[in-house]
N, C-alpha and C positions, 0 to 999 in steps of 0.2 A: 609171367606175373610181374607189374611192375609194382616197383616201392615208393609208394605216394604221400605226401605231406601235404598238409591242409594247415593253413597259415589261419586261425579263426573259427572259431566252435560256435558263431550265430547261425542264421541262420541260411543261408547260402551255402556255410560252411558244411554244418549238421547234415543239408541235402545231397551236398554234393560227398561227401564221406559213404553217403550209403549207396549212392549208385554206383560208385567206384567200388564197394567192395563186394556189391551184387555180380561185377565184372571176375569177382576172384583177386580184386589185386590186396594188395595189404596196405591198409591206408594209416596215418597218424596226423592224427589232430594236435596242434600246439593252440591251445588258447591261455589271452592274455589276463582273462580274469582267475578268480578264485573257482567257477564256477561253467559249465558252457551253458548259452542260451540266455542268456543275462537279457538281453535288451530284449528277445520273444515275449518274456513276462512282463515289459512296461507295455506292451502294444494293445489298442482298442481298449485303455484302462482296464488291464488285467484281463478282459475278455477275449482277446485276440480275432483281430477281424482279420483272417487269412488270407483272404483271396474276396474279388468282388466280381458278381458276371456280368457288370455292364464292364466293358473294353471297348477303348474309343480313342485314340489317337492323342489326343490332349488329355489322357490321364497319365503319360507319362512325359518328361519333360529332358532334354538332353541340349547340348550347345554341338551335336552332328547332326548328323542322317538320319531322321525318323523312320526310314526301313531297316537301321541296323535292330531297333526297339522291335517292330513288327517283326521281324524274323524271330527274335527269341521268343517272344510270348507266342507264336505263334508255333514252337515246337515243342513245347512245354507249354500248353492253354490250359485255364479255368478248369474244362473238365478233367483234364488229368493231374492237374493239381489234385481235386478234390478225392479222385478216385484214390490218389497217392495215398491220401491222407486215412481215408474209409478204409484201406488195406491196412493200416496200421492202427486204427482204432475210434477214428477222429469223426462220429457223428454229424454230419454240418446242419447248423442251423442257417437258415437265411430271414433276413429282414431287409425288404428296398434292396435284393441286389447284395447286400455286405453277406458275407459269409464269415460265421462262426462255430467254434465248437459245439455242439450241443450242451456241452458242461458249461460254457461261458465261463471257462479258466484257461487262461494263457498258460497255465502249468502242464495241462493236459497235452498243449501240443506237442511241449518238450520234453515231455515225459516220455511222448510215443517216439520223439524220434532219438533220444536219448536210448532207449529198450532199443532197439532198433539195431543203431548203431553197437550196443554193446550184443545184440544176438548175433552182428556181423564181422565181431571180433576186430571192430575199431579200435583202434589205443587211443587215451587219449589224456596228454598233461597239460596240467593248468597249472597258473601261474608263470606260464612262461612269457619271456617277452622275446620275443625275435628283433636282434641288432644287424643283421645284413645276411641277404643270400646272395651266391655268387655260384655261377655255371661255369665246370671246366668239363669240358668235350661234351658226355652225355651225359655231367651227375652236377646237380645241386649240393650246394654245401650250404648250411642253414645255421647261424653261427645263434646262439642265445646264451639268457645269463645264466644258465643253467647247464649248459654243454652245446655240443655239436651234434647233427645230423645230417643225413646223404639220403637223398632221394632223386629216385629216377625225374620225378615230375613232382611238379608244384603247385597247389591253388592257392591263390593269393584271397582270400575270403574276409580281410582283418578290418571291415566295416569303413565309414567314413570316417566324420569327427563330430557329427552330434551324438550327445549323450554322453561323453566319455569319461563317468563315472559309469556308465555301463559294458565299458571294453571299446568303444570307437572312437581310438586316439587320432587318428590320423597319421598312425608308423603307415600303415597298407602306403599311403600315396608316396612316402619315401622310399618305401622299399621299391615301389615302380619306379620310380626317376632315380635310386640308382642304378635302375636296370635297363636303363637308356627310355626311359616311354615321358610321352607328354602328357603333363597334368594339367586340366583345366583347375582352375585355383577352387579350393571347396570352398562354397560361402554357407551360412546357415539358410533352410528352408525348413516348410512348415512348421514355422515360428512367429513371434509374438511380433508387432514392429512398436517402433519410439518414434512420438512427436516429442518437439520441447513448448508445443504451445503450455500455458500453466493453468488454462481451465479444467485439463485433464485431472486434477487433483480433486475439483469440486463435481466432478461427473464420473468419480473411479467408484465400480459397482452397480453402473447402469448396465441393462441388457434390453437391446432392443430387435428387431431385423429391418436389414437395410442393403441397398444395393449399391457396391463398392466399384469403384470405379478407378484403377492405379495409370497413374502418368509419370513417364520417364521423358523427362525435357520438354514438358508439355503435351505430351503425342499420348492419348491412350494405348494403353500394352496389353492389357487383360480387365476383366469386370467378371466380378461374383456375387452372389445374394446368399444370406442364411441372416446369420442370427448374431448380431456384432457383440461383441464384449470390450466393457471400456474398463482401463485402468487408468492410476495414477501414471504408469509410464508411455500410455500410448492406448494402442487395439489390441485386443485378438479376435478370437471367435473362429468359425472355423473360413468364412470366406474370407479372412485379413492368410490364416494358414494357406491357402490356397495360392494367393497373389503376393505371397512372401520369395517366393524363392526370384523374379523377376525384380523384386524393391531392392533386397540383397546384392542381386548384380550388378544391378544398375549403380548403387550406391557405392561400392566395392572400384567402381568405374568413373566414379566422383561425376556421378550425373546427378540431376535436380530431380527429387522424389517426392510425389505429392498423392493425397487421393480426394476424391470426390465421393463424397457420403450422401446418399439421400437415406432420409431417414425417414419418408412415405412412401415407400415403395410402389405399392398396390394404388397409389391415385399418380393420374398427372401435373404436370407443374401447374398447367390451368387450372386446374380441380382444386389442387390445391391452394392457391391465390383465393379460389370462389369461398372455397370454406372458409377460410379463414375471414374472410369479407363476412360471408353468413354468419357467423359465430356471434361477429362485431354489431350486430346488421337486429339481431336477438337479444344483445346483451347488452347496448352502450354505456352501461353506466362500472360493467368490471373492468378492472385492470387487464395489460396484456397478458401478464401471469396468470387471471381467471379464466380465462380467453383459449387460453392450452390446457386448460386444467382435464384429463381425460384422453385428450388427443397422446399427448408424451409425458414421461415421467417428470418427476416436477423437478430435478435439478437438469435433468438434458433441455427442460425446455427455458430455464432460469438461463442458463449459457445461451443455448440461440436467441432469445430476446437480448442480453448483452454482446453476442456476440453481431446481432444485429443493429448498433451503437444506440439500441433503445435502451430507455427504462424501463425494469418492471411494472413499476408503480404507473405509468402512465395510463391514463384512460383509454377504451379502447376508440371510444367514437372521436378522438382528437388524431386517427392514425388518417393520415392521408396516404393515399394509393402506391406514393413511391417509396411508403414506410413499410407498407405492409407486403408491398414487394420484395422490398429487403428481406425482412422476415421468413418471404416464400421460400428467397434464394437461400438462406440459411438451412433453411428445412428441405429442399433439396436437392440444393448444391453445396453444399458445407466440405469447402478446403482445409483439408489437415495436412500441411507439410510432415515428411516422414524424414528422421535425422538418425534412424540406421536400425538396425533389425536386432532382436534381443538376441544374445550369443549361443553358439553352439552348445553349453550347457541345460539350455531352455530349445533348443530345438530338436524335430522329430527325427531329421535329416539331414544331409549336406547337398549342396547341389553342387558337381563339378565331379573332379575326379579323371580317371583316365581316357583320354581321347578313346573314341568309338575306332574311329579310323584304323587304329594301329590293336583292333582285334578281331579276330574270325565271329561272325555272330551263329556261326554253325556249327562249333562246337567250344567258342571263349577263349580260344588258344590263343597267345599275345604271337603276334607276326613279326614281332620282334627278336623276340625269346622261344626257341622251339623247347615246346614240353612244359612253359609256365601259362598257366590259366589262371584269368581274370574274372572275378564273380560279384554280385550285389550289390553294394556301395562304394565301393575299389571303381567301380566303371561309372561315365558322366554320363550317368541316367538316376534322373529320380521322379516319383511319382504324386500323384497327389494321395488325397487324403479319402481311406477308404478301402485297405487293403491291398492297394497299389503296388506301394514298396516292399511288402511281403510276398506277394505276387512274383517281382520281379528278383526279388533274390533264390524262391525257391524255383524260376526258369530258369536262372542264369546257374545256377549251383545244380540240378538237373543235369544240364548240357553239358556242363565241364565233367563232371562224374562218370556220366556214359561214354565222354569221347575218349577217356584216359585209354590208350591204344598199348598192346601188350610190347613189349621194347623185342 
């Protein structure tokens, strides 16, 4: 039976504790907050969307081998997440693919794996902070502010560095690179991003849907649609979260970040131009502002008319063709320079963390360090939005669990 330490009580952590003690071995959890499962209960706004069964290759996102990604969900999948879950008490509901509770409480989940773990005769203390582990022959030594411990084996489970008023400081990526591994640098992801244009102040509280378009030194990288959300400091919504973790690197890499907003999605540019001709064509005696009135909200369309170097006030039948061209371009093509992504305290995620390369994706064991395993957001994978990243930490926290091999 070996003596197991689990470096983080989320939930990679929480998972992997329990397959490891289904094994018989004796596990202990150090976690860094007051509490284990902190960050479970902010996920799907308190709902917890756990797992989703569309899986597709670009729902998860890494700077390696997108086979190392497919090996793990693919040994721990969707359905055996779910069944996991049903064994412990976890009802799923579905909507579009997302999976959740039937309670639709993120409490629930932790509760069951919380039970769980304590029917498995888990240990588990909190408020610890782990200050360095070091391997001599075949035993870890786990130094914290609260004393020492020796374990056979080790998961390294201790989150990224978004959220970390919820436990994910970013000690995990330290304690890997003093353990000789390489860290892709974490940047924040599925997160909000920053223009410094200043119309943003006079259009914060608009919501519209619109098809985003993100460019790194000009070159398109990615493009999403849903449902945009404008602030004072920039975007969100969820397809700004989506093409965030790509804006992040790029900027991190002091590249030029820009996006392309169409904010008519559903017609084309042509169509567009006609309309708006038609409108004029009906109307010659309103202003361009009466002109949009209906089409768009009236301060996003008060900016695309200014930002179109027109006036509002103008007539409409005084627009000549390469006015109202402008106008088109505005509506959709509208350039927002992006001057850097809102910080890891506002983000869902990190994107970065430890090289794929230097771990087994067959059972998360670092190829570095025999007997330390790497799980959740410790490793340079992250997911999109949609139960992805929950997804991937209850595969990756799985695998390490079950591989723990008896000494």
């Amino acid at each position: 039976m070996s003596n197991v330490i689990i470096i983080g009580g989320g939930a990679s952590g929480l998972v992997a504790a329990i397959h490891a003690a289904r094994l018989n071995h004796k596990v202990l959890i150090l976690e860094h907050k007051d509490k284990i499962g902190k960050k479970i209960l902010a996920t799907g706004n308190g709902k917890c969307n756990y797992t989703n069964y569309t899986q597709l290759p670009d729902c998860y996102r890494s700077s390696g081998n997108s086979e190392f990604i497919k090996r793990v969900i693919t040994a721990f999948d969707v359905e055996t997440t779910i069944d996991f879950f049903k064994q412990l008490g976890i009802y799923p509901k579905e909507k579009k693919g997302y999976v959740y509770p039937n309670s639709e409480q993120a409490s629930s989940v932790v509760e069951v794996l919380r039970m769980e773990s304590h029917h498995l005769n888990v240990k588990t203390l909190c408020d610890v902070h782990v200050e360095q582990i070091k391997k001599d022959k075949n035993q870890f030594l786990i130094r914290t502010n609260k004393g020492n411990h020796t374990a056979d084996k080790v998961i390294l489970a201790a989150g990224g560095c978004a959220s970390p008023n919820l436990g994910s400081d970013g000690s995990g990526f330290q304690i890997a690179k003093e353990l000789g591994h390489h860290i892709i640098k974490p940047v924040p992801a599925l997160v909000q991003l920053q223009s410094k244009e200043k119309y943003f102040k006079t259009i914060a509280g608009v919501r519209t849907d619109a098809h985003i378009k993100l460019f790194v030194n000009d070159s398109m990288v990615v493009e999403e649609k849903g449902e945009l959300l404008i602030a004072a400091y920039g975007v969100s919504g969820i397809p700004i979260l989506q093409v965030s973790r790509y804006a992040s690197r790029a900027l991190n890499d002091k590249k030029k970040v820009h996006l392309l907003i169409d904010f008519l999605p559903m017609v084309s540019y042509d169509d567009t131009f006609n309309l708006i001709y038609d409108r004029i064509q009906k109307s010659p005696t309103k202003n361009i502002e009466e002109i949009l009135i209906g089409l768009f909200h009236n301060k996003l369309a008060y900016v695309m008319i200014k930002e179109a170097g027109l006036s509002p006030e103008l007539i409409s039948s005084t627009l000549t063709k390469k006015q109202i061209q402008s106008l088109t371009n505005q509506i959709k093509l509208w350039k927002v320079p992006i001057s850097e992504p809102n910080p890891f305290d506002q983000a869902q995620v990190s994107a970065g963390g430890v090289d794929t390369s230097e771990i087994n994706p067959d059972t998360m064991e670092s190829k570095i360090i025999k007997g330390l395993y790497l799980t959740g957001e410790v490793v340079d994978v992250d997911g999109t939005c949609g139960g992805y990243n929950l997804q991937w930490a209850w595969s990756t926290g799985a695998i390490a669990g079950r591989s723990i091999d008896n000494l």
